[in-house]
The first five atom37 places (N, CA, C, CB, O) and aatype in JSON, in Angstrom:
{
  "aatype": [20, 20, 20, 20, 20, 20, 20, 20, 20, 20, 20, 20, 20, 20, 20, 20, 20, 20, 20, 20, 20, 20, 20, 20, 20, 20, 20, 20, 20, 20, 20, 20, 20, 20, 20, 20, 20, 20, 20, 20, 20, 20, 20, 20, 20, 20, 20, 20, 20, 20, 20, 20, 20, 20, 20, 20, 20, 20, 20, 20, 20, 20, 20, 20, 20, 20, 20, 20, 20, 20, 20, 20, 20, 20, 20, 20, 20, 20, 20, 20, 20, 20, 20, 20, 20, 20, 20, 20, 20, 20, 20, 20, 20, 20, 20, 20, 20, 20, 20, 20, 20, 20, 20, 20, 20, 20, 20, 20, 20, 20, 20, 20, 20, 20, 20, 20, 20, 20, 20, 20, 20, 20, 20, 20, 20, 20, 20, 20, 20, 20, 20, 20, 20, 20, 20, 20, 20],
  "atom_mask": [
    [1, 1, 1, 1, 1],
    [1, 1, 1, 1, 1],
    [1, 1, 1, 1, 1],
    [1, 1, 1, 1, 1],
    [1, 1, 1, 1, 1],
    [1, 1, 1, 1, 1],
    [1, 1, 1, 1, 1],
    [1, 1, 1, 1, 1],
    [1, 1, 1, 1, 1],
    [1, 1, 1, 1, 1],
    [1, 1, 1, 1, 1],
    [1, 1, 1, 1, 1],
    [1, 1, 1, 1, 1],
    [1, 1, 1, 1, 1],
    [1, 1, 1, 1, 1],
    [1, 1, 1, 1, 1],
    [1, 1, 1, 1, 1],
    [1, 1, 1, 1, 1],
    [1, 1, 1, 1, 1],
    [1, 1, 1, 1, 1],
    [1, 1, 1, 1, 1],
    [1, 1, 1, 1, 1],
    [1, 1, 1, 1, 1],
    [1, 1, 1, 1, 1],
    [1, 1, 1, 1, 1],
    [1, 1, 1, 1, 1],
    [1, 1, 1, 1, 1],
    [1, 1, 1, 1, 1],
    [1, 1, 1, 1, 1],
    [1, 1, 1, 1, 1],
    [1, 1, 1, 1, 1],
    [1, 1, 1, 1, 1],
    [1, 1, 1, 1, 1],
    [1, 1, 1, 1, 1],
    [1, 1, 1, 1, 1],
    [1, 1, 1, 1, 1],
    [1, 1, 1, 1, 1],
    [1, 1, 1, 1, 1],
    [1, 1, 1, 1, 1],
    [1, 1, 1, 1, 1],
    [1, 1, 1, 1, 1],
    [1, 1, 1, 1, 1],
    [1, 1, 1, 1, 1],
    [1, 1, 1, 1, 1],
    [1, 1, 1, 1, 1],
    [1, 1, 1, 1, 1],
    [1, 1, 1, 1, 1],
    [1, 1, 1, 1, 1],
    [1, 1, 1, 1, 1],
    [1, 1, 1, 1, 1],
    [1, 1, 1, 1, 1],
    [1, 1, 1, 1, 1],
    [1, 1, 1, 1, 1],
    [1, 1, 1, 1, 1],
    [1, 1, 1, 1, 1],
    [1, 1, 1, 1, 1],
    [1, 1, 1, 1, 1],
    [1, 1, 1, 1, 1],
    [1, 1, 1, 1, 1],
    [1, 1, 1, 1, 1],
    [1, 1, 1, 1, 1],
    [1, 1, 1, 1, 1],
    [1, 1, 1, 1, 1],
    [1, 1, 1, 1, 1],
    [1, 1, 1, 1, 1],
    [1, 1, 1, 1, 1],
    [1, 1, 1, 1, 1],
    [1, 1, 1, 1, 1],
    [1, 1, 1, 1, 1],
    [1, 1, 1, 1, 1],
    [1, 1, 1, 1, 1],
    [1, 1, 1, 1, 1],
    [1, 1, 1, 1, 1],
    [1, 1, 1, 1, 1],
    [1, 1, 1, 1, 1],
    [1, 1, 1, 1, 1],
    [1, 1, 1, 1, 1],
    [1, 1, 1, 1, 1],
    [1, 1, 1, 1, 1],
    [1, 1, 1, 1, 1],
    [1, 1, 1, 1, 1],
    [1, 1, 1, 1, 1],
    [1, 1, 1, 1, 1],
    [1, 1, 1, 1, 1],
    [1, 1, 1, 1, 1],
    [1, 1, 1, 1, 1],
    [1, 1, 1, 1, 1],
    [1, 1, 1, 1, 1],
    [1, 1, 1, 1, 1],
    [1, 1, 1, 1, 1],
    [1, 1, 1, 1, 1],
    [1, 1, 1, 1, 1],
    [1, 1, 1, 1, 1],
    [1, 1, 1, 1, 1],
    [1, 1, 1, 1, 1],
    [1, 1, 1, 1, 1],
    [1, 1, 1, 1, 1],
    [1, 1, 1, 1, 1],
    [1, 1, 1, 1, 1],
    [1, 1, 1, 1, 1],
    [1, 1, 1, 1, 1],
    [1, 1, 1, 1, 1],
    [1, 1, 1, 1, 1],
    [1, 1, 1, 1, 1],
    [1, 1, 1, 1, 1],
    [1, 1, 1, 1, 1],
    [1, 1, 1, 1, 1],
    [1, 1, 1, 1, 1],
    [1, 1, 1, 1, 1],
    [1, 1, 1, 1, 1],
    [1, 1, 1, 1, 1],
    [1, 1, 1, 1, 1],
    [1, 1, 1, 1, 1],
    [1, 1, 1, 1, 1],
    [1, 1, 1, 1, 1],
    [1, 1, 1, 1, 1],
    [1, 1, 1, 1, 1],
    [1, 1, 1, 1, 1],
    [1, 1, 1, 1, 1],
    [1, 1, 1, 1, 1],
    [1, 1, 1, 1, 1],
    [1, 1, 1, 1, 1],
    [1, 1, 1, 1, 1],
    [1, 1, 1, 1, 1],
    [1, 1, 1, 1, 1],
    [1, 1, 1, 1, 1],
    [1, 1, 1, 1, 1],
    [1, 1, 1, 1, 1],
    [1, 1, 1, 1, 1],
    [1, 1, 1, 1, 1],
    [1, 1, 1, 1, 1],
    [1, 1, 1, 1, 1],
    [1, 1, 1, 1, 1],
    [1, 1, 1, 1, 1],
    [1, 1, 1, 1, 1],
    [1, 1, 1, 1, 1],
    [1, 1, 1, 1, 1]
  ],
  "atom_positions": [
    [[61.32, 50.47, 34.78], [61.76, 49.11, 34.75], [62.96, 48.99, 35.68], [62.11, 48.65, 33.31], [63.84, 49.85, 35.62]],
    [[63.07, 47.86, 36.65], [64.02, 47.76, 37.25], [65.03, 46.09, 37.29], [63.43, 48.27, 38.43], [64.79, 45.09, 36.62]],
    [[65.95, 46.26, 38.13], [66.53, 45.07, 37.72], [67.04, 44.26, 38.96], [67.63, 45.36, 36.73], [67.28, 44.84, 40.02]],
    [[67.19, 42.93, 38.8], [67.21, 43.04, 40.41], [68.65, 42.15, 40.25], [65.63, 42.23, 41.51], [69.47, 42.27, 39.35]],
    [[68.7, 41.28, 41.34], [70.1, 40.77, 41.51], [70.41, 39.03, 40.24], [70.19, 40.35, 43.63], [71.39, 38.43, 39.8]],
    [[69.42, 38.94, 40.19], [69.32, 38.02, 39.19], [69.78, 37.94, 37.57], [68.18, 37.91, 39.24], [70.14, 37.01, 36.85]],
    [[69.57, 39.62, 37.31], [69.7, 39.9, 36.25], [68.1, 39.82, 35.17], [70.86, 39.03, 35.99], [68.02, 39.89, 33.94]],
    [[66.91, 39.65, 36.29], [65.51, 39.78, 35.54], [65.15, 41.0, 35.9], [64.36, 38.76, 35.9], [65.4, 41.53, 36.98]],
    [[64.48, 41.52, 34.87], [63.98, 42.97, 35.01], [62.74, 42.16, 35.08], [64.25, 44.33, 33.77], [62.35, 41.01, 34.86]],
    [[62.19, 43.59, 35.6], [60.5, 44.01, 36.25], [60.19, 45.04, 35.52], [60.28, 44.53, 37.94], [60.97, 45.98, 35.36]],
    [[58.81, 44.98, 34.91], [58.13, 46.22, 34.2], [57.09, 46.39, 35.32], [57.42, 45.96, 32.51], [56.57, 45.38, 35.8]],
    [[56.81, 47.45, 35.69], [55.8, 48.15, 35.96], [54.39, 47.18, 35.82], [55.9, 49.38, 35.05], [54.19, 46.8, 34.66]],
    [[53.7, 46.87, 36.52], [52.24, 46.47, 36.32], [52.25, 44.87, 34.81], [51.25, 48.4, 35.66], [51.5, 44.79, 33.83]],
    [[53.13, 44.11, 35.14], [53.22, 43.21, 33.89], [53.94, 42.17, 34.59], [54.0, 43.83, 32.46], [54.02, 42.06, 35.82]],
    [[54.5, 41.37, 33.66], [54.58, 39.87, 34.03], [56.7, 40.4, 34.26], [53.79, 38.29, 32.24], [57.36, 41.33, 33.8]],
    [[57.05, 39.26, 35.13], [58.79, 39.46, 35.33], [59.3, 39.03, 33.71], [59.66, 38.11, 36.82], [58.63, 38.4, 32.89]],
    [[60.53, 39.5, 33.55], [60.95, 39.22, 32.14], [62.68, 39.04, 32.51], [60.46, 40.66, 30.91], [63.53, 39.63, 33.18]],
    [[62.6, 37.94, 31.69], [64.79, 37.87, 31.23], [65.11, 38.96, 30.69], [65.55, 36.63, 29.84], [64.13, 39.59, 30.28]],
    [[66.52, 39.66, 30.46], [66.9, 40.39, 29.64], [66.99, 39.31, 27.94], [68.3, 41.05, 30.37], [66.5, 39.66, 26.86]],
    [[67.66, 38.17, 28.17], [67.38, 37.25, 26.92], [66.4, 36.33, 26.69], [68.29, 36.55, 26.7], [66.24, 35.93, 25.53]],
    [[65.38, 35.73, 27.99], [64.98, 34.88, 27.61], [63.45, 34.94, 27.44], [65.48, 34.06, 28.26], [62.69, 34.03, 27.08]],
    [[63.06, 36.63, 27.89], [61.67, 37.03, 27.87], [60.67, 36.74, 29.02], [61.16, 36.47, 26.75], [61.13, 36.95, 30.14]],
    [[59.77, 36.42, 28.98], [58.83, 35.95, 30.4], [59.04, 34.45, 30.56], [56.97, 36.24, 30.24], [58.95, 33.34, 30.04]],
    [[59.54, 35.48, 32.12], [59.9, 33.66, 33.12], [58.56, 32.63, 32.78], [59.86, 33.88, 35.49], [58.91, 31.57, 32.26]],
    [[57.53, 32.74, 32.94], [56.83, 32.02, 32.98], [56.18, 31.3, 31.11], [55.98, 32.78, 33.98], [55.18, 31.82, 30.6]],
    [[56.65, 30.58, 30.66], [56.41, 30.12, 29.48], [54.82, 29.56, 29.2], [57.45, 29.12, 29.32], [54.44, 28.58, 29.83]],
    [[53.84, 30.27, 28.15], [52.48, 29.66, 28.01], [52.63, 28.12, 28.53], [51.94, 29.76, 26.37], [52.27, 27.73, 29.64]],
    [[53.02, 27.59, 27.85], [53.3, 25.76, 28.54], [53.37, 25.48, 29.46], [54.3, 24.98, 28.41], [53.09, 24.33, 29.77]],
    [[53.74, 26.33, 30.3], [53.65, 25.75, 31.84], [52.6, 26.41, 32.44], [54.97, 25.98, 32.79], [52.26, 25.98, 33.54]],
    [[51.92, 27.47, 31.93], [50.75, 27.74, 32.45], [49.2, 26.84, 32.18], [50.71, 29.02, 32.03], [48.12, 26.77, 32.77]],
    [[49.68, 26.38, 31.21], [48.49, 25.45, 30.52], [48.88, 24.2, 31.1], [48.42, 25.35, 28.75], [47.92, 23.45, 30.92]],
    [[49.89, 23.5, 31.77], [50.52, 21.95, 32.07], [50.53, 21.29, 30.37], [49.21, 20.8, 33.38], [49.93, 20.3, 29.96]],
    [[51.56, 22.34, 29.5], [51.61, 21.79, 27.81], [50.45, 21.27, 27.2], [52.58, 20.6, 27.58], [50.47, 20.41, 26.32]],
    [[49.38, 21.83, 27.71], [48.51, 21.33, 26.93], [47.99, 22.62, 26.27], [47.52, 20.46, 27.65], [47.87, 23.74, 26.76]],
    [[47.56, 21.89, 24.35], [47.39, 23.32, 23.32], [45.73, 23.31, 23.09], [48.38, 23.16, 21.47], [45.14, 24.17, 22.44]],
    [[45.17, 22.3, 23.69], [43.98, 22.29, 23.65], [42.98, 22.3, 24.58], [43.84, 21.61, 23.14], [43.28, 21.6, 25.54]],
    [[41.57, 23.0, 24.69], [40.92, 22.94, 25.96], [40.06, 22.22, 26.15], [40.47, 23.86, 26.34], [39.0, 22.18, 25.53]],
    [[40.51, 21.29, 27.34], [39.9, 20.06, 28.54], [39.75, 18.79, 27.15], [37.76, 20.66, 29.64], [39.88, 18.99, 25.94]],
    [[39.47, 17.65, 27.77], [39.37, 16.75, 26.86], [38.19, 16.6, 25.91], [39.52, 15.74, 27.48], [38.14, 15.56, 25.26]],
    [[37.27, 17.49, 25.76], [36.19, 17.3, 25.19], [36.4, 18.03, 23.75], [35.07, 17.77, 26.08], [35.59, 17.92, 22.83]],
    [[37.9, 19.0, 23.67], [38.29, 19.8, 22.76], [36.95, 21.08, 22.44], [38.72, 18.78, 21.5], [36.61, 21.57, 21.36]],
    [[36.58, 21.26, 23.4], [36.25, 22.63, 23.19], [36.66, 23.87, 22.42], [36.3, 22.93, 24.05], [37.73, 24.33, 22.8]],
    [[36.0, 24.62, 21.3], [37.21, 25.31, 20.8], [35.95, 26.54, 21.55], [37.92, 25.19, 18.75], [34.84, 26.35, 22.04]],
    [[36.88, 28.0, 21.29], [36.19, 29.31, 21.85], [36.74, 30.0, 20.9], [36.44, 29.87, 23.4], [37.87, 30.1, 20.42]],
    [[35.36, 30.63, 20.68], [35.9, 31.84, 19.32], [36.05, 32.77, 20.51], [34.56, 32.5, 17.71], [35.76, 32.76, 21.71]],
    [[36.8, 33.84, 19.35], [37.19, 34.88, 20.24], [36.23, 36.17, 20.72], [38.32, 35.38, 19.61], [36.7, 37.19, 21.22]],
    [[34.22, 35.84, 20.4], [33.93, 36.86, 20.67], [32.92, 36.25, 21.35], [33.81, 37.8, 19.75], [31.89, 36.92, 21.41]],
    [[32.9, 34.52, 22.21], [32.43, 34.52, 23.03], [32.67, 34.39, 24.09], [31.97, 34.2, 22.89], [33.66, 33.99, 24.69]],
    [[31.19, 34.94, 24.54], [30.72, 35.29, 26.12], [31.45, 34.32, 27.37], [28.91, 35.0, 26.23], [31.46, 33.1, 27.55]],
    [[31.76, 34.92, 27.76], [31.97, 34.11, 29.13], [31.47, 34.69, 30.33], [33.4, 33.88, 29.43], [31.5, 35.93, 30.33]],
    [[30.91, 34.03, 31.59], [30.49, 34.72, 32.35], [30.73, 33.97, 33.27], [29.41, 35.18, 32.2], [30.99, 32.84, 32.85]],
    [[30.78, 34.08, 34.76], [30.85, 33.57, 35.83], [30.07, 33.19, 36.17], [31.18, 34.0, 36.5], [29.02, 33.84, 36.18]],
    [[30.15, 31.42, 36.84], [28.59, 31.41, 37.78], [29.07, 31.01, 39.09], [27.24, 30.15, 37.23], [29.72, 30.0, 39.36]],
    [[28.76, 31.76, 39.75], [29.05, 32.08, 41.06], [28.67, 30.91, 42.33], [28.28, 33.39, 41.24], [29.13, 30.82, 43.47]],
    [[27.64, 30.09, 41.6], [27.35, 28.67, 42.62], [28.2, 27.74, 41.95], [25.63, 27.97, 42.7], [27.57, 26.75, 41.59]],
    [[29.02, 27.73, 41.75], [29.94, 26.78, 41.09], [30.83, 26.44, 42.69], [31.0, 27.63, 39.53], [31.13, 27.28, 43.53]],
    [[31.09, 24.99, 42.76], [31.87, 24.74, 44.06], [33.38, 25.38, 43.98], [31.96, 23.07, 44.33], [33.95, 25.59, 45.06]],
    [[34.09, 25.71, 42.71], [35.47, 25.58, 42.6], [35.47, 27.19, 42.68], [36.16, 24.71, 41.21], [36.56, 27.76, 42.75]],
    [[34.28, 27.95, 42.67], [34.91, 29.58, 42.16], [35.78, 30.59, 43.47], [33.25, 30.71, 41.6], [36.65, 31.46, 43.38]],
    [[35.13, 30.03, 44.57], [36.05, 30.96, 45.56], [37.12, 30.11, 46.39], [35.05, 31.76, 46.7], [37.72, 30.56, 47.36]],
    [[37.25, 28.89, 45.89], [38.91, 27.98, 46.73], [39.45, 28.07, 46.23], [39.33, 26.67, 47.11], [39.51, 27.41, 45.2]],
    [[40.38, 29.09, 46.61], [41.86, 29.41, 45.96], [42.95, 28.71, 45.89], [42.39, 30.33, 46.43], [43.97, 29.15, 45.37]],
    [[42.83, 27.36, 46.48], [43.69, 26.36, 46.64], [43.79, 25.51, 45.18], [43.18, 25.52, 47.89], [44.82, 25.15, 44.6]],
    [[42.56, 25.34, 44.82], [42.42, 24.14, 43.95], [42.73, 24.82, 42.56], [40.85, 23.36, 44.04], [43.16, 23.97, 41.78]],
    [[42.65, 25.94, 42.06], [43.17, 26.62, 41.21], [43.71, 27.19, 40.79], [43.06, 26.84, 41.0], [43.34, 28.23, 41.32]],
    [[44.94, 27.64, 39.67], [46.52, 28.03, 39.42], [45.91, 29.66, 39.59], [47.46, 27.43, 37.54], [44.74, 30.03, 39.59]],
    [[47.05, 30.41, 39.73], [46.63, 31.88, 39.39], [46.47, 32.37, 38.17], [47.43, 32.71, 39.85], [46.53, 33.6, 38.18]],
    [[46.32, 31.96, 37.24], [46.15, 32.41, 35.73], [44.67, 31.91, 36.14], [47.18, 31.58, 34.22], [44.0, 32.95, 36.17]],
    [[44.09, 31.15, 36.38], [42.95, 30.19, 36.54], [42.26, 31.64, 37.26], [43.22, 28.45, 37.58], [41.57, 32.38, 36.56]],
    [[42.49, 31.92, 38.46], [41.77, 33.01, 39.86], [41.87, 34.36, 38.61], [43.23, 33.36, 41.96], [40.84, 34.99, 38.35]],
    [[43.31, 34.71, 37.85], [43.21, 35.92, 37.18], [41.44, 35.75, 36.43], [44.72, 36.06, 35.95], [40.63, 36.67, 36.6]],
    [[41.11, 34.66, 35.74], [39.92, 34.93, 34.43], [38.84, 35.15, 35.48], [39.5, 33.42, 33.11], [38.11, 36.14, 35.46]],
    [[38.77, 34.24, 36.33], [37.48, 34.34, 37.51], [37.51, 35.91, 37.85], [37.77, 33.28, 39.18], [36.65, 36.62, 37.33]],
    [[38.68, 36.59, 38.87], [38.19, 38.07, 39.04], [37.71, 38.73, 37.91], [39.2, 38.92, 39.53], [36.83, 39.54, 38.2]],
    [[37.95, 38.68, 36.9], [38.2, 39.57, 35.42], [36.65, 39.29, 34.99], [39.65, 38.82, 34.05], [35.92, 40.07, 34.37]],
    [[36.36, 38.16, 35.4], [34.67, 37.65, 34.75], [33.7, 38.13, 35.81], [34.36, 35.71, 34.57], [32.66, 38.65, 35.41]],
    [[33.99, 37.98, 37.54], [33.44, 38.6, 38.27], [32.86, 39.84, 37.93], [34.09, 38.64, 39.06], [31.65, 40.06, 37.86]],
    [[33.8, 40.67, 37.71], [33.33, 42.07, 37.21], [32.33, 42.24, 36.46], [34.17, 42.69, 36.58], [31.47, 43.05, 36.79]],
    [[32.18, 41.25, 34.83], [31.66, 41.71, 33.81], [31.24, 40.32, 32.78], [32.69, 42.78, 33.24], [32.24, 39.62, 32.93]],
    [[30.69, 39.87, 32.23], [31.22, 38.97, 31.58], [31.83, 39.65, 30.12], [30.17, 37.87, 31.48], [31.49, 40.68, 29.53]],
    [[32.73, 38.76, 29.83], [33.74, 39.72, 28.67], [33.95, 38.51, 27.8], [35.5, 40.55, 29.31], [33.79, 37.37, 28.23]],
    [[34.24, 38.74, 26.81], [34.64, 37.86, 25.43], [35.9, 37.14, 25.69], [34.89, 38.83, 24.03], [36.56, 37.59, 26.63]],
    [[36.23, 36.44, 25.26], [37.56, 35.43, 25.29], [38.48, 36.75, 24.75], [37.53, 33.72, 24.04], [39.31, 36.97, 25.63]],
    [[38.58, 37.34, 24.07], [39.61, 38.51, 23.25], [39.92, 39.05, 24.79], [38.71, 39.95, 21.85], [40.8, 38.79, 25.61]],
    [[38.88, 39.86, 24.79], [39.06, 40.87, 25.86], [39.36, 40.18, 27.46], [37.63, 41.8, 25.85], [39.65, 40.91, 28.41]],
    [[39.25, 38.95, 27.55], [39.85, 37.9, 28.9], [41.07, 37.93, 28.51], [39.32, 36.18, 29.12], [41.82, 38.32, 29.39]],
    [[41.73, 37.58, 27.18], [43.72, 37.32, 26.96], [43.96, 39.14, 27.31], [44.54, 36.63, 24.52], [44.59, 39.6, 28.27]],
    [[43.17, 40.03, 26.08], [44.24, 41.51, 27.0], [43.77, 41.47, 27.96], [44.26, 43.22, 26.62], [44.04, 40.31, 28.25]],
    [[43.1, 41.92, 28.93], [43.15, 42.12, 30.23], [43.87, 41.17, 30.7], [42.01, 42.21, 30.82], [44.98, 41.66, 30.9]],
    [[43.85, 39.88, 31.05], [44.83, 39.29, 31.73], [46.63, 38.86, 31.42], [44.15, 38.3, 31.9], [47.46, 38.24, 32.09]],
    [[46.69, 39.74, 29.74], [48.05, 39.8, 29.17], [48.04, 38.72, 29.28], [49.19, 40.5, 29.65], [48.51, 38.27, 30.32]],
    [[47.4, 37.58, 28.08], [47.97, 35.9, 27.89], [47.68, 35.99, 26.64], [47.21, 34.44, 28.72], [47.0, 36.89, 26.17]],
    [[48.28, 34.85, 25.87], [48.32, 34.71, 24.96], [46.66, 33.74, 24.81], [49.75, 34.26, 24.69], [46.23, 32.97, 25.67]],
    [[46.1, 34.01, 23.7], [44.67, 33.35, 23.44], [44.54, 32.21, 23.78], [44.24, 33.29, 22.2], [43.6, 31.8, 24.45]],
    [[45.77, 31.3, 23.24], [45.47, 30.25, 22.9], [45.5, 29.25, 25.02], [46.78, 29.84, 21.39], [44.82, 28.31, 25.44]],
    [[46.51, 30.05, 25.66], [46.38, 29.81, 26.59], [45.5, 30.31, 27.49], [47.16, 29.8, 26.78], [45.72, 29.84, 28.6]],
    [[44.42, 31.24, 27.45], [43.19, 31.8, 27.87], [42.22, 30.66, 27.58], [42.83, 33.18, 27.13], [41.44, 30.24, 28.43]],
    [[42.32, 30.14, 26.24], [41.23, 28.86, 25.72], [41.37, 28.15, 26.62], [41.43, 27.98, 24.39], [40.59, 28.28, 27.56]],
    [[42.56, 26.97, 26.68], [42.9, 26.24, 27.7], [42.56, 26.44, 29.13], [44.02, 26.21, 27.61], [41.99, 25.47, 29.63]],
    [[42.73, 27.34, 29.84], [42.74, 27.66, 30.75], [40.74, 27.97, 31.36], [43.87, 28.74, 30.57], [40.44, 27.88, 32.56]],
    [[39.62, 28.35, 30.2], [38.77, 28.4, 30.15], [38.33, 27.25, 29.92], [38.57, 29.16, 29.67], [37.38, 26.85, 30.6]],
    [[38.93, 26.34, 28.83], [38.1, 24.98, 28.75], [38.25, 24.11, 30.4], [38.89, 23.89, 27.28], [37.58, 23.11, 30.61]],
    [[39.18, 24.65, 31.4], [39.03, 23.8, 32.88], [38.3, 24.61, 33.57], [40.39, 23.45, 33.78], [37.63, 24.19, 34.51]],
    [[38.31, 26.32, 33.11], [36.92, 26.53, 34.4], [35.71, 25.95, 34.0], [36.41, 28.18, 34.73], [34.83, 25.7, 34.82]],
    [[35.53, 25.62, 32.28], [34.14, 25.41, 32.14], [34.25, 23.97, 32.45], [33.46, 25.83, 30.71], [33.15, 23.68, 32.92]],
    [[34.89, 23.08, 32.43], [34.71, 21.81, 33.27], [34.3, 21.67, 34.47], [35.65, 21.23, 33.37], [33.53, 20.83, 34.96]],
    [[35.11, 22.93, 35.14], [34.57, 22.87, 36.9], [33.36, 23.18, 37.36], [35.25, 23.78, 37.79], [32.86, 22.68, 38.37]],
    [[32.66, 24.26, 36.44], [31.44, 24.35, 36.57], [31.78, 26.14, 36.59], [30.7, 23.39, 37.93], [30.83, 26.88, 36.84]],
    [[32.61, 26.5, 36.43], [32.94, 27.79, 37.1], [32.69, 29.03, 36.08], [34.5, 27.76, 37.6], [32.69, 30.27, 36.11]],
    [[32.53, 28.21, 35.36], [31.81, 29.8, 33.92], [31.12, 29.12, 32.96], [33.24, 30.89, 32.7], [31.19, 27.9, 32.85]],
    [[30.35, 29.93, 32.16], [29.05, 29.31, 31.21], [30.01, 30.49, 30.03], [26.71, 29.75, 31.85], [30.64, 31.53, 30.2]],
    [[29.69, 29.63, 28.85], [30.35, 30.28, 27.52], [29.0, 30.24, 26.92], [31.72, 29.4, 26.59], [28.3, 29.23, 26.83]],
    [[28.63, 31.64, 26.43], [27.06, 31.65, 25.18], [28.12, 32.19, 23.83], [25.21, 33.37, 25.7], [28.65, 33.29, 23.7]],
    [[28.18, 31.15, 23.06], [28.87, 31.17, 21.66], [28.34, 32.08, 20.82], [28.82, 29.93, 20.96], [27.14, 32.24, 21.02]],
    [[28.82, 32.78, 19.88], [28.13, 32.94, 18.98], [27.43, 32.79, 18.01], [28.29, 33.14, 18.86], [28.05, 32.07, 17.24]],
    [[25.88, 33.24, 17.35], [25.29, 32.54, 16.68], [25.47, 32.31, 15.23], [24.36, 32.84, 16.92], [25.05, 33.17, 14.46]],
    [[26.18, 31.01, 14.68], [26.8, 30.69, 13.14], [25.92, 31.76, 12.13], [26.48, 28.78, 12.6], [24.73, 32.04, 12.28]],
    [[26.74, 32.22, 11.18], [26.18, 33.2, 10.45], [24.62, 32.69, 9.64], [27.38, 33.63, 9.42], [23.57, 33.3, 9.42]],
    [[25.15, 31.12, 9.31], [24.0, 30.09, 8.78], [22.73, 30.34, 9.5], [24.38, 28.51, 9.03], [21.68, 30.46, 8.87]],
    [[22.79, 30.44, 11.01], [21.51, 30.47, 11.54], [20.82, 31.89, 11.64], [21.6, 29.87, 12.82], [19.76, 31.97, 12.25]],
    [[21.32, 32.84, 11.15], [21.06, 34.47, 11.44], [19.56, 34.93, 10.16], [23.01, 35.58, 10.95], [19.74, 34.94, 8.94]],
    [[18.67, 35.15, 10.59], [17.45, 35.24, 9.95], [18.77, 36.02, 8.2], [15.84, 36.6, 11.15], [19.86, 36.56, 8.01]],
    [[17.44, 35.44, 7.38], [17.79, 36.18, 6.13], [17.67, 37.34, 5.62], [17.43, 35.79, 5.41], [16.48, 37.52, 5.39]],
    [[18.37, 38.36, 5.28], [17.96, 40.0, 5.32], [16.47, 40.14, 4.49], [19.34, 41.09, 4.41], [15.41, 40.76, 4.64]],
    [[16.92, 39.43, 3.77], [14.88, 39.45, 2.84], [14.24, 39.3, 3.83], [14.14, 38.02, 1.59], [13.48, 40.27, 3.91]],
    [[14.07, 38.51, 4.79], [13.14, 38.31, 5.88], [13.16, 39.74, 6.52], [13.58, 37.06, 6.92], [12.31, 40.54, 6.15]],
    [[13.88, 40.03, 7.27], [13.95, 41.17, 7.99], [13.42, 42.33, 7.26], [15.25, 41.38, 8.4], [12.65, 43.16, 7.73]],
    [[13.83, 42.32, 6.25], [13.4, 43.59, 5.15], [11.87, 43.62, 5.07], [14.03, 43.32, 3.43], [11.48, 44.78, 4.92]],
    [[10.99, 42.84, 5.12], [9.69, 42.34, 4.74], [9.14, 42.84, 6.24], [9.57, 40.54, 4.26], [8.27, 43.69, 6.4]],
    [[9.74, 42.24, 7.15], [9.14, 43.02, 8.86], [9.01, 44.49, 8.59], [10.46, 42.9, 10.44], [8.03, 45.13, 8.22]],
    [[10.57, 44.96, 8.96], [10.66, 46.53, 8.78], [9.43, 47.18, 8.12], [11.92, 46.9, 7.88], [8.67, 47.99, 8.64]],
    [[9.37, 46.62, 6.79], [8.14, 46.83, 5.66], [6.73, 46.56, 6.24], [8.31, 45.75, 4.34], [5.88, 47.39, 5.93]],
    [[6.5, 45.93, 6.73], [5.42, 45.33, 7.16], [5.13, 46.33, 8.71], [5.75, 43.55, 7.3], [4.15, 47.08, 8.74]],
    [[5.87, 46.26, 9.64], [5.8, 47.32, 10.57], [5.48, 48.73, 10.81], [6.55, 47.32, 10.81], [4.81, 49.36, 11.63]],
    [[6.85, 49.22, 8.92], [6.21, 50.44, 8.57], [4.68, 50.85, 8.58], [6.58, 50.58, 7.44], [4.25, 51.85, 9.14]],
    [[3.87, 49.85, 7.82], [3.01, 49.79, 6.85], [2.0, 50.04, 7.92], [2.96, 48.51, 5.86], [1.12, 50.81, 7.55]],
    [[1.86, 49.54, 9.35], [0.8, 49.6, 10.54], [0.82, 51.26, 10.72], [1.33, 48.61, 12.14], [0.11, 51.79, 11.57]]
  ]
}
């Protein structure tokens, strides 16, 4: 960790930090204060999918989008990864990963496949009766 003339230290591979006031950059201003994502209130659980779609007009102009915005795009490039695993890798806090995902999925720039409500998940009696039935051939 080093320190510079300001009196902000630098960690290694992480975001700049105050000695008192913590990271320069406050969730709120990465989101423009907003706690919710895009106006349609999208919510994202934390174990869905996100993936990149690559014909999207907004995904490679680096102009039109903040760098927290370009961080989820490379990070999805790679792989598609869960909303969890988008905040650690890009070290954000969730709630500003949501936000920040509810404007790529406005732009066209990633597809979210949710997960399926426990309500809709076949009934284990059902399944039990296949298995059984499969055996039985």
């Amino acid at each position: 960790m080093t320190e510079d003339t300001s009196g902000a230290l630098q960690q290694e591979g992480s975001q700049w930090y105050d000695n008192e006031a913590g990271p320069l950059v406050r969730p709120y201003a990465m989101t423009g204060g907003r706690t919710k994502p895009g106006p349609t209130g999208v919510r994202f659980d934390l174990i869905a999918l996100v993936t990149l779609d690559t014909s999207a007009p907004g995904v490679d102009d680096d102009t039109s989008l903040g760098p927290e915005h370009r961080a989820l795009i490379e990070l999805c490039r790679i792989e598609t990864q869960s909303v969890a695993e988008l905040s650690a890798d890009a070290d954000l806090p969730v709630g500003v990963v949501r936000v920040l995902l509810g404007d790529l999925l406005e732009l066209g720039c990633v597809t979210v496949s949710r997960p399926v409500p426990p309500a809709q998940l076949p009934d284990e009696r059902i399944l039990r009766e296949v298995i059984d039935g499969l055996r039985a051939l």
